[in-house]
C-alpha positions as CSV (number, residue, x, y, z in Angstrom):
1,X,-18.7,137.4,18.9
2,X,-18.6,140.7,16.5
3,X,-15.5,141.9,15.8
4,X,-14.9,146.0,15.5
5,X,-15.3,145.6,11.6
6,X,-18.6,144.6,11.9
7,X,-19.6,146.2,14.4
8,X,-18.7,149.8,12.6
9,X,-20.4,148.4,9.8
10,X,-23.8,147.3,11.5
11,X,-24.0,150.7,12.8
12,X,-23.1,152.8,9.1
13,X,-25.9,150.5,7.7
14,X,-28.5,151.4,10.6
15,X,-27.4,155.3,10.0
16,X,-28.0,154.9,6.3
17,X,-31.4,153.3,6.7
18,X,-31.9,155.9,9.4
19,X,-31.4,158.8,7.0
20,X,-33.6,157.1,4.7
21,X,-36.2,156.9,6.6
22,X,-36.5,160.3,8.4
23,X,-35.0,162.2,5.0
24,X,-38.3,163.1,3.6
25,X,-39.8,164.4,7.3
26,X,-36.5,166.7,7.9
27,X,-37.2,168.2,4.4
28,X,-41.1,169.0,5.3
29,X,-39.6,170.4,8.5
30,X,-37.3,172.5,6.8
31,X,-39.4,173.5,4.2
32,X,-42.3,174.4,7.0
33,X,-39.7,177.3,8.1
34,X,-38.7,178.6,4.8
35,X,-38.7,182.4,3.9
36,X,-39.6,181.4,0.2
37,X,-43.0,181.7,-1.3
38,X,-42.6,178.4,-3.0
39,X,-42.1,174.5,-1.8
40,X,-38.3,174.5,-1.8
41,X,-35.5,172.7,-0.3
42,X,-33.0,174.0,1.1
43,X,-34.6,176.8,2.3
44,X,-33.0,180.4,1.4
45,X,-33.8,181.6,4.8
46,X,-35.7,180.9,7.9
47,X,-39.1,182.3,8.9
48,X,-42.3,181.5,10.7
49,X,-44.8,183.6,7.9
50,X,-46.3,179.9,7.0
51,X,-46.9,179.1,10.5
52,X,-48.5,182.2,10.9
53,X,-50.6,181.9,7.7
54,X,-51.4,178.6,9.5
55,X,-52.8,179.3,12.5
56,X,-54.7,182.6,11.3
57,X,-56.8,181.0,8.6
58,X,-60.2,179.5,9.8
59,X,-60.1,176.9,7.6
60,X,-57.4,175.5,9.0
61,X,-58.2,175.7,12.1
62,X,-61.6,174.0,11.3
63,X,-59.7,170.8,10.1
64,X,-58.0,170.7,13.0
65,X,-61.0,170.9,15.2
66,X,-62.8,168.2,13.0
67,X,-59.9,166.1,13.0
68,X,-58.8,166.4,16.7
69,X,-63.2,165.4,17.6
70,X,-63.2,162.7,15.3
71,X,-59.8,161.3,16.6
72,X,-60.2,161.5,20.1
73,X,-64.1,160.1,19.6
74,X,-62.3,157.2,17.8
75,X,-60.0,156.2,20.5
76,X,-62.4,156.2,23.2
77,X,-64.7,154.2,21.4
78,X,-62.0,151.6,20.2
79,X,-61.0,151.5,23.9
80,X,-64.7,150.5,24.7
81,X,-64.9,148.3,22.1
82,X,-61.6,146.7,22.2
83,X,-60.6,145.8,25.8
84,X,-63.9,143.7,26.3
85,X,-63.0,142.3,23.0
86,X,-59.5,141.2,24.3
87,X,-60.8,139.8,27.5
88,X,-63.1,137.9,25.5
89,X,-60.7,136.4,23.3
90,X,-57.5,136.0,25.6
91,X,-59.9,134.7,28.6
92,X,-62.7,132.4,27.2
93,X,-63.0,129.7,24.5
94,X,-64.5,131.9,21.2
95,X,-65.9,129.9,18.5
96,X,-64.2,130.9,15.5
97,X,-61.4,132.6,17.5
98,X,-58.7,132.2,14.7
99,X,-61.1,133.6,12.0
100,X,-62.0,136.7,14.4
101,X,-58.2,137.4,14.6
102,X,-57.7,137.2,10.9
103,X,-60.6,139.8,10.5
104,X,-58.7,142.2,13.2
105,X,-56.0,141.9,10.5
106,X,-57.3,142.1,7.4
107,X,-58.5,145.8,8.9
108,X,-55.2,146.7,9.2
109,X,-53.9,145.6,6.0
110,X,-56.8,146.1,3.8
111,X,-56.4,149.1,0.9
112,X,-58.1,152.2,2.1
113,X,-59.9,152.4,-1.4
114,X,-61.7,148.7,-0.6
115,X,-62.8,150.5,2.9
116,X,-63.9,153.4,2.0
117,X,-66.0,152.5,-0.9
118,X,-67.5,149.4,1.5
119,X,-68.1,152.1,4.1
120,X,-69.6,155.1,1.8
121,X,-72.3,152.0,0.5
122,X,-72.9,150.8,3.8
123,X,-73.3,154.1,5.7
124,X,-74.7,156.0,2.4
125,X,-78.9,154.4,3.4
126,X,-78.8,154.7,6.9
127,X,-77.6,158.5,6.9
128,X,-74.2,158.0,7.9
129,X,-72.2,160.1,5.2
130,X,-71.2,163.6,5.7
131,X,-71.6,163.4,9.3
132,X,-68.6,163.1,12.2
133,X,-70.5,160.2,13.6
134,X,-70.1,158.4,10.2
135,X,-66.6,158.8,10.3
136,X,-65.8,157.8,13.6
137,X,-67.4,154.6,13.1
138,X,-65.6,154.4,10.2
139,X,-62.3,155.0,11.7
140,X,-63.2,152.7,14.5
141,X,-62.9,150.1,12.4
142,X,-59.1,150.3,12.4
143,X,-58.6,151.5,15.4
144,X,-60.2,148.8,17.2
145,X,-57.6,146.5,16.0
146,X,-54.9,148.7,17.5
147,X,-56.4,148.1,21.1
148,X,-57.1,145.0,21.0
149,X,-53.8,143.4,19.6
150,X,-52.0,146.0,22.5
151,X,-54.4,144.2,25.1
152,X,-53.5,140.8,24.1
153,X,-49.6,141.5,24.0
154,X,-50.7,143.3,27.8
155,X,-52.6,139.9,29.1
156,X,-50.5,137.9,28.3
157,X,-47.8,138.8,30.6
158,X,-50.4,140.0,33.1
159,X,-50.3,138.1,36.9
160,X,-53.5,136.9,37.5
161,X,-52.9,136.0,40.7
162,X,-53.2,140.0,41.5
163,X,-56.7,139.8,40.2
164,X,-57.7,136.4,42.2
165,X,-56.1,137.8,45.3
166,X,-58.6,140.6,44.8
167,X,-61.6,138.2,44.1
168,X,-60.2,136.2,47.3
169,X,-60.1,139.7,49.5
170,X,-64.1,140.3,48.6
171,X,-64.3,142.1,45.3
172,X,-66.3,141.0,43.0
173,X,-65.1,139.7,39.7
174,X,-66.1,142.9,37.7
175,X,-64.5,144.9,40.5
176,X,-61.2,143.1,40.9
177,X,-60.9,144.0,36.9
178,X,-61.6,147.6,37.2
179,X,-59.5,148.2,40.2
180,X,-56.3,145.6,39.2
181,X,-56.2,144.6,35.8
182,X,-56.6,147.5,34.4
183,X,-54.9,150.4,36.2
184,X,-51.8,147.9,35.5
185,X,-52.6,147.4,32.0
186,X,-53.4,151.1,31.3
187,X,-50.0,151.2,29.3
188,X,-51.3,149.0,26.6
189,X,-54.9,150.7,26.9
190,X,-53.2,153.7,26.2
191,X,-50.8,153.0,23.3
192,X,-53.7,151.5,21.6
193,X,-55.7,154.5,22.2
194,X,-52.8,156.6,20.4
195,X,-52.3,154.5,17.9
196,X,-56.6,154.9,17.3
197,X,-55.8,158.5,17.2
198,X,-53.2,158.9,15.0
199,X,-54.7,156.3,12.2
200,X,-57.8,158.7,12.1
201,X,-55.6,161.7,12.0
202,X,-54.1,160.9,9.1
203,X,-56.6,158.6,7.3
204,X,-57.2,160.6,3.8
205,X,-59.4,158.2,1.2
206,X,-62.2,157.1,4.0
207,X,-62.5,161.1,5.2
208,X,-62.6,161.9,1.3
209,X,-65.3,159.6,0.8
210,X,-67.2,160.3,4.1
211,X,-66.7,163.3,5.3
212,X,-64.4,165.4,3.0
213,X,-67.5,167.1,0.8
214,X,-68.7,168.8,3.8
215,X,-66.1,169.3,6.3
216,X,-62.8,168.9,5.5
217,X,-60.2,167.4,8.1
218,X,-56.4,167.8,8.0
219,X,-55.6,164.7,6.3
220,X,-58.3,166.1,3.4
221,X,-57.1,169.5,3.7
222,X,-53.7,168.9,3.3
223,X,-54.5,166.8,0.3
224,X,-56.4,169.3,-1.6
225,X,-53.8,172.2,-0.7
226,X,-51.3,169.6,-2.5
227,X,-53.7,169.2,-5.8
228,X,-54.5,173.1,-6.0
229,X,-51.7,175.0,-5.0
230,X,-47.9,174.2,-3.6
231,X,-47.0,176.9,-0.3
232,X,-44.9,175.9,2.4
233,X,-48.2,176.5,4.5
234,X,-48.8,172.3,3.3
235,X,-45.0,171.9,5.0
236,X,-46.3,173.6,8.2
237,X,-49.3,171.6,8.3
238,X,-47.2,168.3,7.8
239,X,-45.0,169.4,10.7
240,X,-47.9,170.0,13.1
241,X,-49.1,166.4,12.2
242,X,-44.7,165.1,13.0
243,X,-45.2,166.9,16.6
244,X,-48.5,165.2,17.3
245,X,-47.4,162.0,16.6
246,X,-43.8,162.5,18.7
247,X,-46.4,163.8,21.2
248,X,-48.7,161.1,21.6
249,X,-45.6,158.4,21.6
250,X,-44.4,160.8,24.5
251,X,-47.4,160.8,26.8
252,X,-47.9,157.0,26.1
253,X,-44.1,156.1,27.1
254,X,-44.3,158.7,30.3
255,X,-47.7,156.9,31.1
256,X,-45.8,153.5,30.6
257,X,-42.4,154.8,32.5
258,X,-44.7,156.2,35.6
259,X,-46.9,152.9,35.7
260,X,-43.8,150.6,35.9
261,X,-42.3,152.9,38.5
262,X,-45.3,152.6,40.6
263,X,-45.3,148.6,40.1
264,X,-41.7,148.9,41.2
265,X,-42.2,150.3,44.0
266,X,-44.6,148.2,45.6
């Protein structure tokens, strides 16, 4: 049992690593609303001129478009592509089973640089470069894995007897899936879907080598506003991409809370 000595001390080290951690995004925050015309921190006074500068400059607002169609057509199409993957895998026996996880992995942890320089070769004959569809292909890659390691975690604390009580009631198997499994495993879905989104949203050497010649978006954007000149208009940018993420973790935890309500309930 802790004592009150350790406990005080379990929490100051979790506030220390806390403040570690979210350190560098308060000071991009805080630097976002800064009345200076230069990157610094503190901020002499408050303003919103950057935002402003933001969200009246096309460009900008290009990335954003190009990064909000390639993320969302990434998510959808790791959904499609990884929840038949995770049936497949958590359901039947898949030769090589072990070594298809392993490659679900090693897309996760593999240096950007190695995937996009595999990618640009492989997409460069068939057309793919400097084109959206390229680079959501590209970013389905990773996202993939996202949805199907969620769906696995999902499965396996999934009920089947729901779905054979289905089957047993007259649906057929495909049916009992789409109208039981999952509706009740849209949680997992769902988080794997945002976590799909937010890797292409913020995926900088494969949209370089892909897509960033052409059209530029955020992740490159904010890369080359970093290389050619330092405004807290990069700060505001940054922030946009903090509340998008706190967003999307938002929506998928509501989705979660509702879902678990409604199982609840029943």
């Amino acid at each position: 049992m802790q004592t009150a000595a350790e406990r005080r001390i379990l929490w100051l080290t979790s506030a220390v690593v806390l403040v570690y951690l979210l350190f560098p995004v308060v000071v991009v925050v805080a630097v976002s609303f800064s009345a200076s015309k230069f990157l610094t921190f503190p901020p002499p006074g408050l303003s919103l001129q950057w935002y402003e500068q933001l969200f009246g400059s096309a460009d900008w607002l290009q990335s954003y478009r190009i990064t909000f169609e390639v993320g969302l057509m990434t998510a959808l199409l790791s959904v499609l592509v990884g929840v038949p993957a995770a049936f497949a895998l958590a359901r039947h026996r898949v030769p090589g089973r072990a070594a298809f996880e392993a490659v679900l992995l090693a897309a996760l942890v593999a240096p950007p640089i190695i995937k996009a320089i595999s990618l640009y070769l492989f997409f460069a004959p068939i057309g793919l470069v400097n084109t959206k569809l390229g680079l959501v292909l590209a970013h389905t890659v990773t996202g993939v894995p996202y949805v199907v390691l969620n769906m696995l975690a999902g499965l396996k604390g999934f009920d089947r007897d729901l779905e054979d009580a289905a089957r047993i009631h007259g649906a057929a198997p495909l049916a009992a899936v789409m109208t039981v499994t999952l509706p009740i495993l849209a949680p997992a879905i769902l988080v794997g879907a945002v976590f799909a989104f937010l890797q292409s949203a913020q995926e900088l050497i494969v949209s370089m080598f892909l897509l960033g010649t052409v059209e530029k978006p955020l992740a490159v954007r904010l890369w080359e506003g970093v290389r050619i000149s330092l405004q807290p208009t990069i700060a505001a940018a940054s922030t946009t991409l903090v509340a998008l993420s706190l967003a999307a973790f938002a929506v998928a935890w509501l989705a979660n809370r509702r879902l678990a309500g409604r199982r609840g309930g029943r």
